[in-house]
N, C-alpha and C positions, 0 to 999 in steps of 0.2 A: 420463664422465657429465656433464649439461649442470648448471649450477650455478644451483641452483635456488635464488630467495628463501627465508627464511623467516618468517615473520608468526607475532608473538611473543606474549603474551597481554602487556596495558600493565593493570599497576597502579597507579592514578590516575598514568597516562603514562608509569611506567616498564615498560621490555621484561624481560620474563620467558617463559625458554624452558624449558619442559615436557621431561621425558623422553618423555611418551608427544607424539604427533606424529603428524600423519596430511595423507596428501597431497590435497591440490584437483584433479582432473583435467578435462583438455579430454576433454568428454564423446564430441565424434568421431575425435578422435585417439586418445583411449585414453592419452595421456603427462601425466606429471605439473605442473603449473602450479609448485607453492609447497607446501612443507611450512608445515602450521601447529601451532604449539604447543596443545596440550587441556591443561585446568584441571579438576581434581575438585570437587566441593563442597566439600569441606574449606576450599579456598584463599581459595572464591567466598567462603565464610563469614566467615574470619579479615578478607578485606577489606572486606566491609561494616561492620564493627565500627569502620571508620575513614571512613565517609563524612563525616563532620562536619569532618576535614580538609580533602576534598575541595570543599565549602561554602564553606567558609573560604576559599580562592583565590578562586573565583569573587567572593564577600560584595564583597574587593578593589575592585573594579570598579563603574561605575554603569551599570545601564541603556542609557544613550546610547553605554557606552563598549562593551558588548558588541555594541551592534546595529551598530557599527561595525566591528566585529571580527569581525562575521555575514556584509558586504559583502564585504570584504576575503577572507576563508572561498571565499566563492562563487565570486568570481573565480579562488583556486588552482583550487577544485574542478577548474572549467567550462577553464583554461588550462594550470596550472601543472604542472611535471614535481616531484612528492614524493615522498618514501624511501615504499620497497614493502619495509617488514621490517627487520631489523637488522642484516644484514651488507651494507651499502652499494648495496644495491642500488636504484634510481628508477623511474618509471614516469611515460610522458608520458599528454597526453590520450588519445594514438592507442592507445594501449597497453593504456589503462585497458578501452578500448571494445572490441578486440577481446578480451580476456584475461575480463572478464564474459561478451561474448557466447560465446565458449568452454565456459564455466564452466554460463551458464544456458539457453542454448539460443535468446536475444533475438537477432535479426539487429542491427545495427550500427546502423542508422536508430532502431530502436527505443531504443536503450541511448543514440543521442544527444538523443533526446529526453525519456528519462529523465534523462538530466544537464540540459537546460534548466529540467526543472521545478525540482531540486533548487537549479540555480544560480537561478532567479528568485524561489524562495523566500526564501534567504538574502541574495539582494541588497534586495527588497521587506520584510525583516525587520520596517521600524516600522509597516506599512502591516498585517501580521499582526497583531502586537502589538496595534493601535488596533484591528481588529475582533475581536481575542479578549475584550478588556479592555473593550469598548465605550464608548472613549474615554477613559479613564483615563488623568491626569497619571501620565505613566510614573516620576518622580521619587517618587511616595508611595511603588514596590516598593523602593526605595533607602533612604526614610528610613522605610519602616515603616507610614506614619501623614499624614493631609494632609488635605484638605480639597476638596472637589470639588462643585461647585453649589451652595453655601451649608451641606454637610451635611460633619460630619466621619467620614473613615473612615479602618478601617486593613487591612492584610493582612499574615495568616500562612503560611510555608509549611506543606504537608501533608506534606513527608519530606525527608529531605534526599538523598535521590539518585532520580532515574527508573531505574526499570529495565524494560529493552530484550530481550523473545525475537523476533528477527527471522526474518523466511521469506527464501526462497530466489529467489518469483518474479517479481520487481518492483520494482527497485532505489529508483525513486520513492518508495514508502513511510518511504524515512528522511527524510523532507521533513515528517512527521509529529512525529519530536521534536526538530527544528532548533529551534522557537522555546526549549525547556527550559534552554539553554544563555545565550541573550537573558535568561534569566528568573532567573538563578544557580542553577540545581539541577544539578548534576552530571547524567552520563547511564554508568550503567554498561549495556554493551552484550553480549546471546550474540550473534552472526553465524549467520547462518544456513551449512549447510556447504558447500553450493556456493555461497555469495556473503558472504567475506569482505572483497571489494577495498572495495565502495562505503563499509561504517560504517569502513574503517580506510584511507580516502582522505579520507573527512571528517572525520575525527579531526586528520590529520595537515596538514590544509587549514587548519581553527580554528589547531593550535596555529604551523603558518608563521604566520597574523594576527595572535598574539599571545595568543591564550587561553591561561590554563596548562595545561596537562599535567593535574595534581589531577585536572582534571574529566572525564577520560575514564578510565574502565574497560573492557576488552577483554577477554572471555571467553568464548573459545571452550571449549565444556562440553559436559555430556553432559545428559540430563534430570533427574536428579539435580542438578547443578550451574544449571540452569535454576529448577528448584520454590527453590531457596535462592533466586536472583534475585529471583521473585513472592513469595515469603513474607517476606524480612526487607527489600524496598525498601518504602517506606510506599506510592510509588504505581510502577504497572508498567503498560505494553503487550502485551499478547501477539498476535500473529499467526498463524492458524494455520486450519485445517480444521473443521468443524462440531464434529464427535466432540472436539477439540483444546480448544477455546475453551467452550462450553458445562462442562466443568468451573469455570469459575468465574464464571460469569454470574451467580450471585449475594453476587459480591464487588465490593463499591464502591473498592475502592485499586484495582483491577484495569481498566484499560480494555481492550475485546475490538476486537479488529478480526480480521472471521474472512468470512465468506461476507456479499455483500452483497445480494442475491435483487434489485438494483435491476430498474426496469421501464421499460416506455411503456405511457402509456394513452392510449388516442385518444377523444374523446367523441361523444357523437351527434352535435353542431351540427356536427363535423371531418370523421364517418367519411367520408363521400360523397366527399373528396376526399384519401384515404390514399394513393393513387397519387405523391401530392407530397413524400411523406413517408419512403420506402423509400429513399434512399441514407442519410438521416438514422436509418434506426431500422438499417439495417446497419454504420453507421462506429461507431455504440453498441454494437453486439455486439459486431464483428472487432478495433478500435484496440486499439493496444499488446496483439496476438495474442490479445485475448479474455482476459488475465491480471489485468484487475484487480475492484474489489471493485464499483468503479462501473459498470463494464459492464454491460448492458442484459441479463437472462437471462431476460427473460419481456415479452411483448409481447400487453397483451390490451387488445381490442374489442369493441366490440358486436354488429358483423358485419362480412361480409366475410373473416374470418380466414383460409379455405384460398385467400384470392386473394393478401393478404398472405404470407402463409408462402410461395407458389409463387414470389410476386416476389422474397422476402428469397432464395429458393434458386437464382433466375435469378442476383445478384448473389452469393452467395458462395460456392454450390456449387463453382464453376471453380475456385476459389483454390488457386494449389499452394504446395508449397515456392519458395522461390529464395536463391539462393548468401545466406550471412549481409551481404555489403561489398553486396549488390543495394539500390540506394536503393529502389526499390520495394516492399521485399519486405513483405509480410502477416502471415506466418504464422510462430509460435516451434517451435524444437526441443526434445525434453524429455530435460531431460540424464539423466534417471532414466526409464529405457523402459517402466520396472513400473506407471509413475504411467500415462502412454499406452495400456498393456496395461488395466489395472484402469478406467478411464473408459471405451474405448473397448467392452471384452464391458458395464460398467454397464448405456450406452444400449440396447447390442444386446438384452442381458438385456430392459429393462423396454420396449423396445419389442414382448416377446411377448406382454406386456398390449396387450387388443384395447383400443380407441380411440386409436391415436397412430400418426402418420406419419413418417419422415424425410425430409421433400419432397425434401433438397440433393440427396438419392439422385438423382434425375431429372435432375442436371444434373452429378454426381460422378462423371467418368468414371475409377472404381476404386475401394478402399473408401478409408472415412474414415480407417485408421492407414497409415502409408505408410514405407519409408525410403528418404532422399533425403539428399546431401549427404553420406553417412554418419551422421547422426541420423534419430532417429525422432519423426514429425511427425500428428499429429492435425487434417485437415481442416474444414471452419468445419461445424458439424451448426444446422440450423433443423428442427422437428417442430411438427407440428401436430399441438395436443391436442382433441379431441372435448369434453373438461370438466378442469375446474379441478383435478378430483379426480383426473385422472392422474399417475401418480408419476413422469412425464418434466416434469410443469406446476413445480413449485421447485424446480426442482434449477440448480447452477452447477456448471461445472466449470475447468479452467486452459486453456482453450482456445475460438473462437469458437463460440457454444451458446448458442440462445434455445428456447421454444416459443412458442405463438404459442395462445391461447384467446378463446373470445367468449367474452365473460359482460355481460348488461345491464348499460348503466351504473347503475343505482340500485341494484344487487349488488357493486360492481367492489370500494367501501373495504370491506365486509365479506368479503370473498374471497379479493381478494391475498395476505394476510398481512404482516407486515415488511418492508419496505423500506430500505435504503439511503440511494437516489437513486428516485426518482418525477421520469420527464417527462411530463406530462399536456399533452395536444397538444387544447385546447379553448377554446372565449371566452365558456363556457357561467356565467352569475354563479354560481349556485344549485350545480352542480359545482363550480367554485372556490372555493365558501366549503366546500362538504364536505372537498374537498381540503385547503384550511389546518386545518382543526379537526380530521384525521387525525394521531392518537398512533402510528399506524405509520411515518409515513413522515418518514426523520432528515432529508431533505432534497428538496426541490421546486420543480422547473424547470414554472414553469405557460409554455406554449406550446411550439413545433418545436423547444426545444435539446437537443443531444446530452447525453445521460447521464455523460459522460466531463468535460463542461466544469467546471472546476473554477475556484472566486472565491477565494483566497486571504486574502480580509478576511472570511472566512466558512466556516469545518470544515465540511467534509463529517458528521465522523464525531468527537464528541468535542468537549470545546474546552478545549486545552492548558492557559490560565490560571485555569480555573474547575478544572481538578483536581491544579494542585499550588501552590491559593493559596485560601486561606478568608479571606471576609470576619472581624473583629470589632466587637465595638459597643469603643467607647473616648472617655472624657470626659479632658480633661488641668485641673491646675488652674490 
């Protein structure tokens, strides 16, 4: 039998192996990758009761000395070969890349460009820092208390460890609580269960740089063992599915990151020349296989719509699988078939509601669920909706998937609903101010850029230092 790793649960960085154990499999192979150890809540529990040690290492350190230690992180990340588990076992970059893409069904190109993002965030560390903080001498988090523009302040943290429910689909997302560690809060982490390698590559990347050990927790858990994570961390992440997330949208220690219904809008002064704008609004749907939050899942105008929708279906109906090592490839596999099954009848479902089309059909030579390579793969879907009001108009799903609606533009901010990311493709003033003074939309690309582009002196989604650090007023004598 081939000697498999095993990925151990780390209590503030120590390896702890679980009786109960369950294996990570390459979803086309059907063989097992890496036994990993599962934690009950009991454990999760006992060990939070200790995160104030885990503080405490971190406290150690300044500011300057972690964001250096952030660089240094990035680099093993993105090069270095680090133990995979506890019985000696390593894992190079090449390794890493195909062993995820295995696991979650990303072809290899895509999984290297998830490691770029992750290695450019942790090497750009101060550059985040200075736009989460907006501007702030980074030395006050150090000494507590300072002085900045003539005015004295101070900050407090809001808990002493972040806590981490990770997904499955999009390795990139831990690029989300890399600054947490820059910032001294511990990070106790669940892994999602087909993608333990990435938080317990960058655990073990930190602690090569020198970070301690303390500040990582690893626990892999069940959902029971998860609700202990959000309930007793003072602040939490959760990632997850509408139904997932929406449980606790009315908790402020809780930041959601769940479906992100981002858009394009094209304005009147633009529509007439939308033709310029179709590779752009399909590299917004298809990049990194249509798997993330900023992906473009709705694309509405004023007219023209079934001309757009026919053009987005020229361009990505063709899209097939190809081998995971194909640098070109597009398109992800779903290591879980059931997920591809239940999307795929969704659409067909609500496409028997009259007003909505599947244009790609016309240019999809086969259906949209396919098996290729030995996995099972979901075809890019563009529909055109009749109205806003069709239940194919907000929907997202883990794969390429937009609609496509007119709606006037003096209707568009009261219609859309929440957003994300908002690309508004207009040089209209009177539009553009309505757009800024829009409460729905977390983020706004005014002109042709892609949905996906991402400013790292600037959250998407949240801002790291504003929720695990409160102002105070403070007079000294």
């Amino acid at each position: 039998m081939k000697d498999l790793p095993h990925i151990p649960c780390l209590r503030q960085g120590v390896p702890y192996v679980s009786l109960n154990q369950n294996d990570v499999t390459d979803y086309q192979k059907h063989e097992p990758l890496a036994t990993v150890s599962q934690v009950n809540a009991g454990v999760v529990k006992r060990d939070l009761r200790k995160t104030g040690e885990a503080r405490a290492a971190l406290k150690k350190f300044t500011v300057d000395q972690l964001i250096d230690i952030s660089a240094k992180a990035g680099e093993n990340f993105l090069n270095g070969t680090l133990p995979l588990g506890d019985q000696g076992h390593t894992q190079t970059p090449d390794e890493y890349v195909a062993t995820l893409s295995s696991t979650s069904g990303l072809p290899y190109v895509m999984v290297r460009r998830n490691m770029a993002k992750i290695h450019h965030a942790l090497t750009n560390m101060r550059t985040i820092l200075t736009g989460l903080t907006r501007g702030l001498d980074l030395g006050i988090i150090d000494q507590g208390f300072g002085e900045q523009f003539g005015t004295r302040i101070s900050f407090f943290p809001t808990t002493e460890a972040l806590g981490l429910i990770m997904p499955s689909n999009s390795p990139a997302v831990n690029s989300l609580w890399l600054p947490s560690i820059a910032l001294k809060i511990p990070v106790i982490i669940k892994p999602g269960r087909e993608e333990p390698w990435t938080p317990y590559r960058l655990i073990q990347s930190f602690i090569e740089a020198g970070c301690p050990k303390e500040a990582f927790g690893f626990y892999p858990t069940d959902h029971e063992g998860s609700g202990a994570i959000l309930q007793q961390c003072g602040r939490a992440l959760i990632f997850g599915d509408k139904n997932t997330t929406d449980q606790y949208a009315n908790n402020p220690g809780i930041q959601i990151h769940g479906p992100g219904f981002s858009k394009i809008l094209i304005g009147e002064d633009q529509i007439e020349h939308w033709q310029d704008h179709i590779d752009l609004i399909a590299s917004s749907i298809a990049e990194n296989g249509g798997r993330s939050c900023i992906n473009a899942s709705a694309v509405v105008v004023p007219r023209y719509g079934k001309e757009i929708a026919d053009a987005l279906g020229k361009v990505l109906g063709p899209l097939k699988p190809s081998a995971v090592d194909d640098e070109g490839a597009r398109l992800s596999g779903f290591a879980n078939p059931k997920m591809a099954e239940y999307i795929d009848g969704t659409i067909e479902d609500d496409l028997k509601t009259p007003g909505a089309e599947d244009v790609t059909g016309r240019y999809r030579d086969g259906d949209r669920k396919i098996e290729s390579n030995g996995g099972t793969y979901l075809r890019p879907t563009v529909v055109y909706c009749e109205s806003i009001d069709h239940p194919l108009y907000n929907r997202e799903f883990l794969c390429p998937y937009a609609s496509v609606v007119e709606v006037p533009q003096s209707e568009m901010l009261n219609s859309i609903g929440p957003s994300l990311v908002v690309s508004a493709i207009t040089k209209d003033p009177e539009f553009t101010e309505d757009l800024l003074s829009s409460s729905l939309i977390e983020r706004l690309n005014l002109g042709p850029i892609t949905t996906m582009k991402v400013s790292w002196d600037q959250p998407h989604e949240g801002n790291m230092f504003e929720f695990l650090y409160k102002r105070r007023s403070i007079e000294r004598a």
